[in-house]
PyMOL Python script that loads the backbone (N, CA, C, O; Angstrom):
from pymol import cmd

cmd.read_pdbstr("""\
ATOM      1  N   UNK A   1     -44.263 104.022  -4.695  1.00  0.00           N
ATOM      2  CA  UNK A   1     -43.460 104.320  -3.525  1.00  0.00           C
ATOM      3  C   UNK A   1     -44.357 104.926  -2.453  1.00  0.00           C
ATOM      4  O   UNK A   1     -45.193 105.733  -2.860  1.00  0.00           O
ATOM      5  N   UNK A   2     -44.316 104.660  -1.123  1.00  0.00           N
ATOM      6  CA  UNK A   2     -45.097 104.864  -0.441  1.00  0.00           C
ATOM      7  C   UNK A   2     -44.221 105.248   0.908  1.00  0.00           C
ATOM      8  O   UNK A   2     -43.403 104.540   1.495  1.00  0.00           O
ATOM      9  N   UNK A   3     -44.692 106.722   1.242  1.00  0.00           N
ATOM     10  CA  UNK A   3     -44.104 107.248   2.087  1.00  0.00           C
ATOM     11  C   UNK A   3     -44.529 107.403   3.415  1.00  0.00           C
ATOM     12  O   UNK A   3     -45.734 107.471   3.658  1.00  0.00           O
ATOM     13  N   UNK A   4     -43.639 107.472   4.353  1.00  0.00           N
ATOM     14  CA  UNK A   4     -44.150 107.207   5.891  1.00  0.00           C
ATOM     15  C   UNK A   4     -43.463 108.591   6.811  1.00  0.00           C
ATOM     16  O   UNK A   4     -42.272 108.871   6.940  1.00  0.00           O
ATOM     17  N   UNK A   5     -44.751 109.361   7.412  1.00  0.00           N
ATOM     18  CA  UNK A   5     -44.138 110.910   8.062  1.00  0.00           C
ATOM     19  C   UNK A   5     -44.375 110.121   9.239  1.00  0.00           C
ATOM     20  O   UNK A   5     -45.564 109.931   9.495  1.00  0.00           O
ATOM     21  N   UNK A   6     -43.342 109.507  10.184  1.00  0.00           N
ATOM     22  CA  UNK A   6     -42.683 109.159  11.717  1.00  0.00           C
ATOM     23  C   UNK A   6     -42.890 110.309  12.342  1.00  0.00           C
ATOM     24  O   UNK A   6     -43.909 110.732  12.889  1.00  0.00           O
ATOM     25  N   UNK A   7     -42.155 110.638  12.254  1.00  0.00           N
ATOM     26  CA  UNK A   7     -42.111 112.001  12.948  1.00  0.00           C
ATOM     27  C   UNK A   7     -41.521 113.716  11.975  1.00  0.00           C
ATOM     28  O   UNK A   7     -40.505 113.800  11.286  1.00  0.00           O
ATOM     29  N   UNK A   8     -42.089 114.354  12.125  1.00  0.00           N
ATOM     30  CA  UNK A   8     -42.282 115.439  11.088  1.00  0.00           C
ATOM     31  C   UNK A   8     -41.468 116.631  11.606  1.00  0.00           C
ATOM     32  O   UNK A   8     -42.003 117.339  12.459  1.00  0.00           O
ATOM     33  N   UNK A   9     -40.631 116.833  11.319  1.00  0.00           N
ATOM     34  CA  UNK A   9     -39.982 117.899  12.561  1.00  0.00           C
ATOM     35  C   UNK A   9     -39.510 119.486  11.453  1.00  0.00           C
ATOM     36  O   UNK A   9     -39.068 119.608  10.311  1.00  0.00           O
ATOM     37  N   UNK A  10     -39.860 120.356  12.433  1.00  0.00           N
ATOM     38  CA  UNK A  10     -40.279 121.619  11.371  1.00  0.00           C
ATOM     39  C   UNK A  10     -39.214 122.833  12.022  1.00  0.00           C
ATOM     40  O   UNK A  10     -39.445 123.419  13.080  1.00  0.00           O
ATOM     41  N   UNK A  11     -38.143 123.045  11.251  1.00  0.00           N
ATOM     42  CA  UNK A  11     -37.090 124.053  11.464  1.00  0.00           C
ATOM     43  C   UNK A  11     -37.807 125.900  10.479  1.00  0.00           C
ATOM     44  O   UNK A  11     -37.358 126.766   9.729  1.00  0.00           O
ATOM     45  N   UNK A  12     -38.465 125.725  10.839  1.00  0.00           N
ATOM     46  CA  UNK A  12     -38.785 126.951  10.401  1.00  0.00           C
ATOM     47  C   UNK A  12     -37.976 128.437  11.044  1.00  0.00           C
ATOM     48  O   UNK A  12     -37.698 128.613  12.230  1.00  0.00           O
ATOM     49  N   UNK A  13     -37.642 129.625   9.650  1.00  0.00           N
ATOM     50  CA  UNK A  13     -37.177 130.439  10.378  1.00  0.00           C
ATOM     51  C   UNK A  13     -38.245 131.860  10.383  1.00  0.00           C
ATOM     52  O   UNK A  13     -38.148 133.049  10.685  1.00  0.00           O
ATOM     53  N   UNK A  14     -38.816 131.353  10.094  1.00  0.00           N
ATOM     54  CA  UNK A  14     -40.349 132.837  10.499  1.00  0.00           C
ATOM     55  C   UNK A  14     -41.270 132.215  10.845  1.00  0.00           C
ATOM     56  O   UNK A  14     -41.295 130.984  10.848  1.00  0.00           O
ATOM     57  N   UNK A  15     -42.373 133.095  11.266  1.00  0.00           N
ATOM     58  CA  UNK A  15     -43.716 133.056  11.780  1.00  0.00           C
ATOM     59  C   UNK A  15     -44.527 131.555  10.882  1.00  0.00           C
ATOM     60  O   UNK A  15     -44.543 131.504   9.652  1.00  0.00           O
ATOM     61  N   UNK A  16     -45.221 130.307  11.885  1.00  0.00           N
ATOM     62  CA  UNK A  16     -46.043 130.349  10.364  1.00  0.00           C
ATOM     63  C   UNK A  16     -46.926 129.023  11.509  1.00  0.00           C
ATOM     64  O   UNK A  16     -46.410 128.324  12.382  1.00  0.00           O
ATOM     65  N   UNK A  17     -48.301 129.078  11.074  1.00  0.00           N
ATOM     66  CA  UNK A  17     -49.308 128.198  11.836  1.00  0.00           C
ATOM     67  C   UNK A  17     -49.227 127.009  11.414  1.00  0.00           C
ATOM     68  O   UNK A  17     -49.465 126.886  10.212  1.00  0.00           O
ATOM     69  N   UNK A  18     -48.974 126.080  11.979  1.00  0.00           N
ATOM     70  CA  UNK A  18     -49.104 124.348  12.059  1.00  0.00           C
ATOM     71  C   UNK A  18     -49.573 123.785  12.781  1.00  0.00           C
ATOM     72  O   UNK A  18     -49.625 123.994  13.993  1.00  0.00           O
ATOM     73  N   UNK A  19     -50.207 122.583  11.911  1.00  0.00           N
ATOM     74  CA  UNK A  19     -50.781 121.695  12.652  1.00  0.00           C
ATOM     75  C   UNK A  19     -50.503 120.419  12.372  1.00  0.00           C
ATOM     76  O   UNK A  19     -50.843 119.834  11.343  1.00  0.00           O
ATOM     77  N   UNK A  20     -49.831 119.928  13.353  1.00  0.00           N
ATOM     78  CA  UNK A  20     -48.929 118.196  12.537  1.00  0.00           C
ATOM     79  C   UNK A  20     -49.468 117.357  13.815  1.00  0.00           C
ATOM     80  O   UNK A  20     -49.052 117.457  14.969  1.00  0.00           O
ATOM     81  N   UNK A  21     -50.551 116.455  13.304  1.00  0.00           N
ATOM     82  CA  UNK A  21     -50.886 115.235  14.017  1.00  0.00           C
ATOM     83  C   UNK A  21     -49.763 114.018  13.872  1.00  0.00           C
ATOM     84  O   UNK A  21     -49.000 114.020  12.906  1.00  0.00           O
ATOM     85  N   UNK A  22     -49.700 112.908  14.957  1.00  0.00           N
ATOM     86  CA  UNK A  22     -48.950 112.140  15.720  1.00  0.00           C
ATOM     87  C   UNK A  22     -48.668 111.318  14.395  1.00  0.00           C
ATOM     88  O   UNK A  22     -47.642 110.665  14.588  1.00  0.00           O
ATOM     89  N   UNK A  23     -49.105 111.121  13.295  1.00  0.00           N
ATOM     90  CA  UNK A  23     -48.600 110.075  12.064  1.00  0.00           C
ATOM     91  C   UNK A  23     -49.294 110.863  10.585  1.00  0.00           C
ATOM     92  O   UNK A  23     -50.137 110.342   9.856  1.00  0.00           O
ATOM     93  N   UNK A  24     -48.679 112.234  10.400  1.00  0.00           N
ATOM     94  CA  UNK A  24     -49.418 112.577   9.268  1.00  0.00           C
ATOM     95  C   UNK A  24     -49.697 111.960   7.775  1.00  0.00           C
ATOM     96  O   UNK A  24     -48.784 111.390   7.177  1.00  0.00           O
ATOM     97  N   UNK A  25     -50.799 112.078   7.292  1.00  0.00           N
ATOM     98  CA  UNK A  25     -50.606 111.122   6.093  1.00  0.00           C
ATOM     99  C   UNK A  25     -50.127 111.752   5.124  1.00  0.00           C
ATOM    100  O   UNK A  25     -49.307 111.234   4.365  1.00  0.00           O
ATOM    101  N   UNK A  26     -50.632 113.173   4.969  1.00  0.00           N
ATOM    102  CA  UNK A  26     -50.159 113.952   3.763  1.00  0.00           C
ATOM    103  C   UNK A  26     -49.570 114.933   4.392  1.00  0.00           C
ATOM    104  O   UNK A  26     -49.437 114.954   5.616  1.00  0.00           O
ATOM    105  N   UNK A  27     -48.992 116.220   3.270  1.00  0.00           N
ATOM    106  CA  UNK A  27     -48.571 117.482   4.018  1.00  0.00           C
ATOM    107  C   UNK A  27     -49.388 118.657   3.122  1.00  0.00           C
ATOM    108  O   UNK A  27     -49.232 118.666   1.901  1.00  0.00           O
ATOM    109  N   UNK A  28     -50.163 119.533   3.700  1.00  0.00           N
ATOM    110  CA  UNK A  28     -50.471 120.284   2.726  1.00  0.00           C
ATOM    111  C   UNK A  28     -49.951 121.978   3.442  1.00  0.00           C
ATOM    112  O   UNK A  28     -50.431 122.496   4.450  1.00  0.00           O
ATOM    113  N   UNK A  29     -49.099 122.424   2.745  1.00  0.00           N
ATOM    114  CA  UNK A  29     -48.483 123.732   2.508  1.00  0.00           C
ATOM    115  C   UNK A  29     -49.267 124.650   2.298  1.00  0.00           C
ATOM    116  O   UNK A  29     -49.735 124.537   1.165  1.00  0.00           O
ATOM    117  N   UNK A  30     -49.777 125.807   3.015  1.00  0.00           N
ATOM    118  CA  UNK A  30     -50.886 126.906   2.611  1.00  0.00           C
ATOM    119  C   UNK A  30     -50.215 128.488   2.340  1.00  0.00           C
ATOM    120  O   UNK A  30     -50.222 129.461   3.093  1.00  0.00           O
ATOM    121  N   UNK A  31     -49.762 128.368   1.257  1.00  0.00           N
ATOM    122  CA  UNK A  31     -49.115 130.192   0.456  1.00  0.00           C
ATOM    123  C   UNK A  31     -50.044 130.842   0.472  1.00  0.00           C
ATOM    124  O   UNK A  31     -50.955 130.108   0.088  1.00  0.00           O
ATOM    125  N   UNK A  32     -50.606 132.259   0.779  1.00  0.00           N
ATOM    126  CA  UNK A  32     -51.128 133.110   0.506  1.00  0.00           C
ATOM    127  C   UNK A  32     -50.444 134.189  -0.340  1.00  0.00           C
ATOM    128  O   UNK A  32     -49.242 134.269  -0.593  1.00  0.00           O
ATOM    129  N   UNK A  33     -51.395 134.971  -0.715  1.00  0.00           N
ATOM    130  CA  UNK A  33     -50.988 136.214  -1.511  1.00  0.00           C
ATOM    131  C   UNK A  33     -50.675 137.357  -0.927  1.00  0.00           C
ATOM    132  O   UNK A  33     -50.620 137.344   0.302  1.00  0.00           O
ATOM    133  N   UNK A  34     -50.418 138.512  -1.586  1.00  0.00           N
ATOM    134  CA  UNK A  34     -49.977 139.976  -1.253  1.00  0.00           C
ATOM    135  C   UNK A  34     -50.864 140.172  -0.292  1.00  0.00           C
ATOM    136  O   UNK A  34     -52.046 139.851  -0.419  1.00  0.00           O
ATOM    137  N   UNK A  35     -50.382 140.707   0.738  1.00  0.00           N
ATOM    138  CA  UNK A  35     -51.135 141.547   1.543  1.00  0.00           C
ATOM    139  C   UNK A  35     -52.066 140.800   2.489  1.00  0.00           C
ATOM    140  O   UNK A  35     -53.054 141.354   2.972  1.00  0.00           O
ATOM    141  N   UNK A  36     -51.690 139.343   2.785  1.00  0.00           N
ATOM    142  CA  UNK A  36     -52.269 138.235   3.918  1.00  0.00           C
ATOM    143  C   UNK A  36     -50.958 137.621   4.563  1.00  0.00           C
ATOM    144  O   UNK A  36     -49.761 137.901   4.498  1.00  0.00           O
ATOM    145  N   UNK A  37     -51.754 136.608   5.246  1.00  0.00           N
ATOM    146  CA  UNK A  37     -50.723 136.135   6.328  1.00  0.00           C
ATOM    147  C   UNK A  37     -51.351 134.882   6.388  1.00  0.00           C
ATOM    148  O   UNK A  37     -52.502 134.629   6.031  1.00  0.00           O
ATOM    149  N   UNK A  38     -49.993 133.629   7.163  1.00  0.00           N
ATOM    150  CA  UNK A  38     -50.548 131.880   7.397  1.00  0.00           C
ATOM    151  C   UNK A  38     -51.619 132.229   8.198  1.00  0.00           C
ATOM    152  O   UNK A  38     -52.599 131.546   7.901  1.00  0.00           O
ATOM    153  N   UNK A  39     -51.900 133.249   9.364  1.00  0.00           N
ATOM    154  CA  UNK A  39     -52.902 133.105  10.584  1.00  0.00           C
ATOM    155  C   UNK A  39     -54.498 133.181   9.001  1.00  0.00           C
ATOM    156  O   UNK A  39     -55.496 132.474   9.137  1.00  0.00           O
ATOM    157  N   UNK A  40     -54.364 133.937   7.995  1.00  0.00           N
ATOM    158  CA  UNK A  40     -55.409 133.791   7.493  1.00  0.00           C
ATOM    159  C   UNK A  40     -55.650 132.576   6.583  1.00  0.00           C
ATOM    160  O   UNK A  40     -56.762 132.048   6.614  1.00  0.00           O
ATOM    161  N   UNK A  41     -54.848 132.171   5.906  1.00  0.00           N
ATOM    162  CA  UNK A  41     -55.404 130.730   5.382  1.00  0.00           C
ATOM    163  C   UNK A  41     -55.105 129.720   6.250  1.00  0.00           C
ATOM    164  O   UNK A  41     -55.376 128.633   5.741  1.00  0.00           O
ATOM    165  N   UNK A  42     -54.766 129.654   7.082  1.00  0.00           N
ATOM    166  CA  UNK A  42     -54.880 128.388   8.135  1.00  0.00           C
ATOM    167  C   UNK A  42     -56.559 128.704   8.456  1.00  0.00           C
ATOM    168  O   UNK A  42     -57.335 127.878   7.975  1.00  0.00           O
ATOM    169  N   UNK A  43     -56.934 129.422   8.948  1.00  0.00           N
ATOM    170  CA  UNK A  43     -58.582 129.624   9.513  1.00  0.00           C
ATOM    171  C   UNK A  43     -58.997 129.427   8.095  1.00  0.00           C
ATOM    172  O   UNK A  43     -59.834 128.530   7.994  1.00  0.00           O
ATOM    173  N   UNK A  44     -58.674 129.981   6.994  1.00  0.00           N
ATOM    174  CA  UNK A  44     -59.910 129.394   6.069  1.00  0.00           C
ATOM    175  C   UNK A  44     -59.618 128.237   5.489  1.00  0.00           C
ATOM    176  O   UNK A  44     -60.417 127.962   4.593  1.00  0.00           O
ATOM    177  N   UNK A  45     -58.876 127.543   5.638  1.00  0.00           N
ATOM    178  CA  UNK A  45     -58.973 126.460   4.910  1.00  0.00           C
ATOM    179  C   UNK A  45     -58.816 125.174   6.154  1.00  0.00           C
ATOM    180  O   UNK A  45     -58.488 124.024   5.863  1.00  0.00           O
ATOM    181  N   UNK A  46     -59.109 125.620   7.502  1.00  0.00           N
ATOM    182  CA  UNK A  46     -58.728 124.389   8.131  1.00  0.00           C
ATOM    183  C   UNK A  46     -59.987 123.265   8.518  1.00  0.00           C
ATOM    184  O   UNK A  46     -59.893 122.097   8.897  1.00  0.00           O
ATOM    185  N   UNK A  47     -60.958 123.950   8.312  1.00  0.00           N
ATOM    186  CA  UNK A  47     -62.065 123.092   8.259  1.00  0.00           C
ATOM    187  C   UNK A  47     -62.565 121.957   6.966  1.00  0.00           C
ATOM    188  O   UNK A  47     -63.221 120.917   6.896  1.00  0.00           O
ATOM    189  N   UNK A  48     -61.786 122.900   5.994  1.00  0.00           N
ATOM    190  CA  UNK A  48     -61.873 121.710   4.749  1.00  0.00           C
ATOM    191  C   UNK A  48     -60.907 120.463   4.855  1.00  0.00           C
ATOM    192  O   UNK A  48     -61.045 119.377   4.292  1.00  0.00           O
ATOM    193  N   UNK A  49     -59.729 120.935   5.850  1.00  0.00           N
ATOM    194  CA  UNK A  49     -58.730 120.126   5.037  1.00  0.00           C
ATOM    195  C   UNK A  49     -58.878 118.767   6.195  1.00  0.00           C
ATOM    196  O   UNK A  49     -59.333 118.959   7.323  1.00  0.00           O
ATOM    197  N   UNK A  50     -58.460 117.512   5.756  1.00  0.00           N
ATOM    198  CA  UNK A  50     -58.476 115.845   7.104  1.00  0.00           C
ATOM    199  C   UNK A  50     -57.710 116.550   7.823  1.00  0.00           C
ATOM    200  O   UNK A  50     -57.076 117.589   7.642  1.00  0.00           O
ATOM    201  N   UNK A  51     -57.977 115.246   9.378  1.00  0.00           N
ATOM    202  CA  UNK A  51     -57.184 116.513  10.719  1.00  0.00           C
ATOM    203  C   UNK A  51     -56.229 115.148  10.704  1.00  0.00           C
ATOM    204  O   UNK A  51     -55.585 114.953  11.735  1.00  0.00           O
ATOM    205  N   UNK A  52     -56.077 114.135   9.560  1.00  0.00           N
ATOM    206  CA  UNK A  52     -55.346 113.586   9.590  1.00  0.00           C
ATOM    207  C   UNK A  52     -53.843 113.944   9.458  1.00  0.00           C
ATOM    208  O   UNK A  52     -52.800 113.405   9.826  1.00  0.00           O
ATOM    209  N   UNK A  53     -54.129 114.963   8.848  1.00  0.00           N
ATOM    210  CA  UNK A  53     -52.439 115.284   7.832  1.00  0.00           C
ATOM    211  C   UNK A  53     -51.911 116.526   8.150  1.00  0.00           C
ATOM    212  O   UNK A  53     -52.668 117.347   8.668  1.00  0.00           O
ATOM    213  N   UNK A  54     -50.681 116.838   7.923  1.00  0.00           N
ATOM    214  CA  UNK A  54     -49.965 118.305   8.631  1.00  0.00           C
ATOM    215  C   UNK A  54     -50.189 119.248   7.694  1.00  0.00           C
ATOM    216  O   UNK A  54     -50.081 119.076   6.480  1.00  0.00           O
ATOM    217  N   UNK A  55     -50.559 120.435   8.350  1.00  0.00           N
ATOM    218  CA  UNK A  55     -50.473 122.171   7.527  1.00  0.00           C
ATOM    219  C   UNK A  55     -49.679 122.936   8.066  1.00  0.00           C
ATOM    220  O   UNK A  55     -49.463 123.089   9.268  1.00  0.00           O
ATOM    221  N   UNK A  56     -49.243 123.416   7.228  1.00  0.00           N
ATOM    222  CA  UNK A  56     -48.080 124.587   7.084  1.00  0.00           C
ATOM    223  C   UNK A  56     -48.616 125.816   6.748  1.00  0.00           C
ATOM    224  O   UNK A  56     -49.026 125.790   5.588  1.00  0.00           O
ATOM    225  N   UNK A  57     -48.760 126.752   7.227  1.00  0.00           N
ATOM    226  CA  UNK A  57     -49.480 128.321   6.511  1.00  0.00           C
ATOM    227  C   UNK A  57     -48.122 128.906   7.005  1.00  0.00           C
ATOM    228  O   UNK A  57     -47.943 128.579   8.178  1.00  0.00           O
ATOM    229  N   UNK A  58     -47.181 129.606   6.539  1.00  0.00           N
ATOM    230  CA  UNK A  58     -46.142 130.205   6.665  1.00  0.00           C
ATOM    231  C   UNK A  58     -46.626 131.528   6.464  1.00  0.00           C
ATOM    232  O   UNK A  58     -47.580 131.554   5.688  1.00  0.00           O
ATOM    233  N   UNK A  59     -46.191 132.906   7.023  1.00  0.00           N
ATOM    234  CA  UNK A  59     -45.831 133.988   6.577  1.00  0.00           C
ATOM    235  C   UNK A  59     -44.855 134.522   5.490  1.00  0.00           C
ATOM    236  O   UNK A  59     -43.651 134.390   5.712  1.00  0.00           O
ATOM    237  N   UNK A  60     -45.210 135.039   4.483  1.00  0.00           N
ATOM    238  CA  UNK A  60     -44.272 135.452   3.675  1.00  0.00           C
ATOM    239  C   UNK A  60     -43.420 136.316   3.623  1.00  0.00           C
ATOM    240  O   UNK A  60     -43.698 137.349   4.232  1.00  0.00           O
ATOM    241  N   UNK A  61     -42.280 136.269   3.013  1.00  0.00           N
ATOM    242  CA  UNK A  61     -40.563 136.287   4.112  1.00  0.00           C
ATOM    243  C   UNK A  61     -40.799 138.401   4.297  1.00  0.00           C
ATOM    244  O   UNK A  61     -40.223 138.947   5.238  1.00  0.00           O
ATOM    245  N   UNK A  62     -41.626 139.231   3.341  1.00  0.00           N
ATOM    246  CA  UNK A  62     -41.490 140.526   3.258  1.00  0.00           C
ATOM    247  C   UNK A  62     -42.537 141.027   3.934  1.00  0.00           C
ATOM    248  O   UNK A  62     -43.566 141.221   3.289  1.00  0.00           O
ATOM    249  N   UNK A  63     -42.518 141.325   5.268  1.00  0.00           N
ATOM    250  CA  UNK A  63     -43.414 142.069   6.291  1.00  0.00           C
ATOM    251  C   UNK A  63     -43.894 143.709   5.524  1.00  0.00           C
ATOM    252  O   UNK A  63     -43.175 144.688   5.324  1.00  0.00           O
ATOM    253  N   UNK A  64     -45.344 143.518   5.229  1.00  0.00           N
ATOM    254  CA  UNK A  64     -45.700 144.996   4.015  1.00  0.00           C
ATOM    255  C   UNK A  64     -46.958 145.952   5.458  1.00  0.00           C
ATOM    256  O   UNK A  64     -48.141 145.787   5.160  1.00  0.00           O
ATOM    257  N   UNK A  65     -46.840 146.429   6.204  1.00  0.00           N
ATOM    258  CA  UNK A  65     -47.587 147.469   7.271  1.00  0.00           C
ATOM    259  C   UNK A  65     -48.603 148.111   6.306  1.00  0.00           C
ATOM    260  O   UNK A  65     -48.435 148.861   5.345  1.00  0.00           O
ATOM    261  N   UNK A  66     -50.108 147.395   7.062  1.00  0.00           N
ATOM    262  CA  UNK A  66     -51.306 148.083   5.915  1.00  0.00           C
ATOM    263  C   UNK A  66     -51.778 149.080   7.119  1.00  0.00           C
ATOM    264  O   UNK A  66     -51.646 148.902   8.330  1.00  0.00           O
ATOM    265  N   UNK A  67     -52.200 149.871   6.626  1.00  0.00           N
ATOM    266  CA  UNK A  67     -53.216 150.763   7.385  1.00  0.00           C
ATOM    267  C   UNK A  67     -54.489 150.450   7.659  1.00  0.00           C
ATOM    268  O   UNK A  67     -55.280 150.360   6.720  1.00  0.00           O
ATOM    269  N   UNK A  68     -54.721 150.330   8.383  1.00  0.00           N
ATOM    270  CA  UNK A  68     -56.603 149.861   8.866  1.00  0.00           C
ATOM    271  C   UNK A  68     -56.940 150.377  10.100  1.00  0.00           C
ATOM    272  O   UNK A  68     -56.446 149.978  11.154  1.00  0.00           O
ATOM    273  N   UNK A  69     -58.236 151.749   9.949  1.00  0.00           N
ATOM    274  CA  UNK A  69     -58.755 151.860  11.126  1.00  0.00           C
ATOM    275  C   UNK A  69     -57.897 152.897  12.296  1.00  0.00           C
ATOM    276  O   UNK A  69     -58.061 153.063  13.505  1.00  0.00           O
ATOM    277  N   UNK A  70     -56.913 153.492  11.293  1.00  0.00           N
ATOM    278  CA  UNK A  70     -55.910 154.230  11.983  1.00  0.00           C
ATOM    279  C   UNK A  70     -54.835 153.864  12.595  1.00  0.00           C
ATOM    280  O   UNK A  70     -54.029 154.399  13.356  1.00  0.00           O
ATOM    281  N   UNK A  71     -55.026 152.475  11.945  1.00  0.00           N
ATOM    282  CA  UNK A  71     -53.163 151.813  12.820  1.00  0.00           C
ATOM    283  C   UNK A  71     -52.835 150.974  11.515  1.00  0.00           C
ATOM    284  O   UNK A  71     -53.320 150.869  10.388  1.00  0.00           O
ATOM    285  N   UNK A  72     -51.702 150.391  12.266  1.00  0.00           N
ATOM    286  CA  UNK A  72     -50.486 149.637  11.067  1.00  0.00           C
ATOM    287  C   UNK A  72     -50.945 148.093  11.462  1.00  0.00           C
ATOM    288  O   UNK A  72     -51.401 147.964  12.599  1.00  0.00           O
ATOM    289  N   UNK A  73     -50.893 147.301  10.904  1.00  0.00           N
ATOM    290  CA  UNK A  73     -51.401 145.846  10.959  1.00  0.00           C
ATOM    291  C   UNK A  73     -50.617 145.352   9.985  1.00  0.00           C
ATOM    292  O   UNK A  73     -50.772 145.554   8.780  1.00  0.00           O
ATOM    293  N   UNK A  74     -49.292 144.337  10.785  1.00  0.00           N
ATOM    294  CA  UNK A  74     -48.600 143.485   9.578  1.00  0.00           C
ATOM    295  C   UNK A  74     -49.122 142.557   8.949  1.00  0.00           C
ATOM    296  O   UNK A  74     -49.860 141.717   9.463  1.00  0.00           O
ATOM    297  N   UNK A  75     -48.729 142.608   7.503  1.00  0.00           N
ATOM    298  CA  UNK A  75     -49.192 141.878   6.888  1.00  0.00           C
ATOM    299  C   UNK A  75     -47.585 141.449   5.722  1.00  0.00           C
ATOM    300  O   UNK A  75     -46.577 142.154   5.678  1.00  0.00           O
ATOM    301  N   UNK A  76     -47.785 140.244   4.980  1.00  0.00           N
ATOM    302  CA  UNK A  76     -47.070 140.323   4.324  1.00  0.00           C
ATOM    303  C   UNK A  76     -47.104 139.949   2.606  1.00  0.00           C
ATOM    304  O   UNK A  76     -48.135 139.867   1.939  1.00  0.00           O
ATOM    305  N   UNK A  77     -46.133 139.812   2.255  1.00  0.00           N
ATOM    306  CA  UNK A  77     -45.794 139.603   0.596  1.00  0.00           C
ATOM    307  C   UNK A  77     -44.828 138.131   0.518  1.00  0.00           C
ATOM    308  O   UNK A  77     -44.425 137.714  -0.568  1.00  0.00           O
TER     309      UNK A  77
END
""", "prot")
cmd.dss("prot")
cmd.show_as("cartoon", "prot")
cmd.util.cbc("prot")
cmd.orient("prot")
């Protein structure tokens, strides 16, 4: 079975970095762990991945406030 992304349309209800070219071939989804965010695995993994196909780096749904440097910097879970 062979699938065809026309058009890719993304109802998201939080924060989250994408990148969906005009006929994606694949979709690759980027989860991070405790205490990161999509803005960080989108930058590390966007040079590996074809600029053929769409990424998703979402934020995870529990906003966790780290301390760094004397301030609060969201991050999540």
């Amino acid at each position: 079975m062979k699938r065809v992304f026309n058009n890719l349309p993304l109802k998201l209800s939080h924060e989250a970095h994408t990148y969906v070219p005009v006929n994606p071939k694949r979709l690759f989804i980027l989860l991070h762990g405790y205490l990161l965010d999509g803005k960080y695995m989108f930058d590390f993994f966007e040079d590996i991945l074809p600029k053929d196909c769409a990424i998703i780096a979402p934020n995870g749904p529990f906003m966790v406030p780290v301390k760094k440097n004397e301030e609060f910097k969201p991050k999540f879970a």
